[in-house]
C-alpha positions as a Python dict, from the first residue, in 0.01 Angstrom:
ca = {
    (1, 'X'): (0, 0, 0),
    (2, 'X'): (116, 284, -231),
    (3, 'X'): (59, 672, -269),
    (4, 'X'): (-29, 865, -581),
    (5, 'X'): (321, 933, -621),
    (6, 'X'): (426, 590, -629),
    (7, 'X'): (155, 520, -896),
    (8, 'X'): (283, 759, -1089),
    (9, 'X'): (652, 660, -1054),
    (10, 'X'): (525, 285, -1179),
    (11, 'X'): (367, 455, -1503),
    (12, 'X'): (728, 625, -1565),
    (13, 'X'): (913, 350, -1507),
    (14, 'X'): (712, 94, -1746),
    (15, 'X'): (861, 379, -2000),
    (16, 'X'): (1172, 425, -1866),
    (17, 'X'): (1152, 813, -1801),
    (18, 'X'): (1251, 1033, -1538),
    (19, 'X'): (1010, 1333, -1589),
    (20, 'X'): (631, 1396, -1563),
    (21, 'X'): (507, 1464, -1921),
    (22, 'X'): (335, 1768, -1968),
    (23, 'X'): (-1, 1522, -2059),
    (24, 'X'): (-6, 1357, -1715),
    (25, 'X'): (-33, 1447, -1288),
    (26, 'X'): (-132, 1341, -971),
    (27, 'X'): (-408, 1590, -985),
    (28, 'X'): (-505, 1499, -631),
    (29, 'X'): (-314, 1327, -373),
    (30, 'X'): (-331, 1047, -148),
    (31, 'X'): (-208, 774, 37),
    (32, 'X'): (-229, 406, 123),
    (33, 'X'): (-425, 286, -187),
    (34, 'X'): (-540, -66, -238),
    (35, 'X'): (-821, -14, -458),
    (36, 'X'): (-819, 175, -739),
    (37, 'X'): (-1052, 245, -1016),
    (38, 'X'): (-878, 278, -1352),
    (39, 'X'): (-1031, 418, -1661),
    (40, 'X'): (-951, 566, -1965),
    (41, 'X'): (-1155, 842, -1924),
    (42, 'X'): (-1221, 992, -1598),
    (43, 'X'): (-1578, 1116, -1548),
    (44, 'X'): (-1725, 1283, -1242),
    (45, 'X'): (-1946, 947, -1282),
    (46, 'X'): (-1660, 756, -1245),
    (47, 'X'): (-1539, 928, -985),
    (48, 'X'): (-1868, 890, -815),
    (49, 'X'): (-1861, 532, -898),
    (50, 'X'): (-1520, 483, -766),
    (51, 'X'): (-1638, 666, -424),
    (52, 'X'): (-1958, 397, -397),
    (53, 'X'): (-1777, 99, -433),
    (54, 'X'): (-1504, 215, -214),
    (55, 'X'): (-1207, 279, -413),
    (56, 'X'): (-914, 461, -287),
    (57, 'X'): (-842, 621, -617),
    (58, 'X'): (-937, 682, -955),
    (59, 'X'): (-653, 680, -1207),
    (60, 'X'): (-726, 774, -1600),
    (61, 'X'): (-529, 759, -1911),
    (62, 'X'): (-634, 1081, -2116),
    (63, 'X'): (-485, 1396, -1991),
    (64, 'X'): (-757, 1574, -1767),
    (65, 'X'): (-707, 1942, -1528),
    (66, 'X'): (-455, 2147, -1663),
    (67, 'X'): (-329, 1843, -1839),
    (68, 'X'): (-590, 1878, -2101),
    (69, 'X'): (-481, 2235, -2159),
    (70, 'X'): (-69, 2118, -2208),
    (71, 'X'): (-217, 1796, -2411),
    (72, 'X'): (-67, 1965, -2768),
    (73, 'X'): (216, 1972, -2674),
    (74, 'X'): (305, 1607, -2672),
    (75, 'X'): (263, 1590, -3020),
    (76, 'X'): (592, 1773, -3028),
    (77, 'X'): (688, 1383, -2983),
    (78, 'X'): (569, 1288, -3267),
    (79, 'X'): (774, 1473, -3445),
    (80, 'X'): (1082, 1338, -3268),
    (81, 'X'): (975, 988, -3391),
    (82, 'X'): (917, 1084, -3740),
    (83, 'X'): (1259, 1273, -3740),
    (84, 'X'): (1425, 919, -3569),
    (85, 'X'): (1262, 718, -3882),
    (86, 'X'): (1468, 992, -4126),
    (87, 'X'): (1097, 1209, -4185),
    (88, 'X'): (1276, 1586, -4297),
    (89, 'X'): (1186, 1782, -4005),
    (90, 'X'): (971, 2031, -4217),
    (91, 'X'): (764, 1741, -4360),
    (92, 'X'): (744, 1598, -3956),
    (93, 'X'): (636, 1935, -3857),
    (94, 'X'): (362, 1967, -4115),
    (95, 'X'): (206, 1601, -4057),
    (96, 'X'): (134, 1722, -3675),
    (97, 'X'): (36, 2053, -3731),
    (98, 'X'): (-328, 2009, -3823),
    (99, 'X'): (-381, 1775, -3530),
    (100, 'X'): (-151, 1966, -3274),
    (101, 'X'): (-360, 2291, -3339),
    (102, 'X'): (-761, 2157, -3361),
    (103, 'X'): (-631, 1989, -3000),
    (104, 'X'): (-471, 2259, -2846),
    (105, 'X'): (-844, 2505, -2939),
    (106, 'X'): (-1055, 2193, -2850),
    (107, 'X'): (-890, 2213, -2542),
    (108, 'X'): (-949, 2560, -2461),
    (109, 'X'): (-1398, 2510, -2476),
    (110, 'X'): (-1310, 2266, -2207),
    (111, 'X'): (-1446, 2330, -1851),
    (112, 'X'): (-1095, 2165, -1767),
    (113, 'X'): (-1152, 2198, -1385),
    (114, 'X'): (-1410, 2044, -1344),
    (115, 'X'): (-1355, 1668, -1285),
    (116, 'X'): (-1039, 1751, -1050),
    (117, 'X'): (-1305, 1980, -880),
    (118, 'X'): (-1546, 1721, -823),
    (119, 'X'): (-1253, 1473, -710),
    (120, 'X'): (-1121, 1750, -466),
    (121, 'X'): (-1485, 1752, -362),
    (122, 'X'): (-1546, 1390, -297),
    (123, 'X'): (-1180, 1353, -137),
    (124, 'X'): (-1111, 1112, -414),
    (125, 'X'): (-746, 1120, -512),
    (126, 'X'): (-701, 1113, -840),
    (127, 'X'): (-382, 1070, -1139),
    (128, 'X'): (-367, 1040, -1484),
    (129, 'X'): (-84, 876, -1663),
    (130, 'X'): (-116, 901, -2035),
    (131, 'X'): (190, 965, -2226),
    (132, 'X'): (426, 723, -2018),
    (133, 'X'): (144, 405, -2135),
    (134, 'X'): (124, 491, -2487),
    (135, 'X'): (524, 523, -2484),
    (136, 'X'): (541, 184, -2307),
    (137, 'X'): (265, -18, -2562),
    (138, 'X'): (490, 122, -2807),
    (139, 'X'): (786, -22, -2691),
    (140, 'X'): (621, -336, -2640),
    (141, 'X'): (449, -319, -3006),
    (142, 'X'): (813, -255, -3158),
    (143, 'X'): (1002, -539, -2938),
    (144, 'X'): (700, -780, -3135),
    (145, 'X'): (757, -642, -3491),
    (146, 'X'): (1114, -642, -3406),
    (147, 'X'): (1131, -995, -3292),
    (148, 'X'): (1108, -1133, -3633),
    (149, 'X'): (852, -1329, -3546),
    (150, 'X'): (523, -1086, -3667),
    (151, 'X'): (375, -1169, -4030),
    (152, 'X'): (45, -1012, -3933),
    (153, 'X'): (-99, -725, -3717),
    (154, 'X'): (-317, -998, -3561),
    (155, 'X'): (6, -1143, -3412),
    (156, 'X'): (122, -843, -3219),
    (157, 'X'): (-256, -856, -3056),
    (158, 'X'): (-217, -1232, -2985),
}
């Protein structure tokens, strides 16, 4: 059995980091999971669903709570990786701008409580690990291309 915390430790490991990303949390705690419900996007549905057939936890991808509100930040990565492939920082910066600011004000109509509320509510613990994943399928994706071995995109999915 495993705790929230534990969870998340496994998604930071997969990418090798040592810090919570601003994009992810264990919004609500618990302990001794076996059955989890895992989703990309967490719902109150889901977290109803999860309840019904007698999960022990939900965990989502995409940033939800007051991770939803922080989520523009990680494009700030971005950046990083484009400055890494020799992008001029200025040019890096501009190519994320649009995109960092439409999702930091989209974030802001969003009742961004709400689904932790309703977990809270239904005593359903509940984490989302988003950054870490994409960071580790991009590892993986980059091992593949760097393998000498891709010709096609269709290879890395195979």
């Amino acid at each position: 059995m495993i705790d929230t915390e534990g969870i998340m430790k496994i998604g930071l490991d997969l990418a090798n980091w040592k810090k919570i990303p601003l994009d992810s949390a264990v919004h609500i705690k618990g302990r001794n999971i076996k059955k989890v419900l895992l989703t990309i996007d967490v719902t109150v549905a889901e977290l109803m669903l999860a309840k019904s057939i007698q999960c022990d936890a939900v965990i989502g991808h995409h940033p939800l709570g007051i991770t939803a509100l922080n989520f523009h930040k990680v494009f700030d990565r971005h950046i990083d990786y484009m400055m890494e492939h020799k992008v001029p920082i200025g040019i890096a910066k501009s190519a994320v701008k649009k995109l960092k600011d439409k999702t930091e004000l989209r974030s802001h109509s969003n009742i961004y409580n709400a689904i932790v509320s309703a977990a809270k509510i239904l005593k359903m613990p509940l984490v989302n690990i988003h950054q870490p994943c994409d960071e580790y399928m991009r590892k993986v994706i980059l091992d593949k291309i760097n393998s000498g071995k891709i010709k096609y995109v269709s290879d890395i999915v195979t």
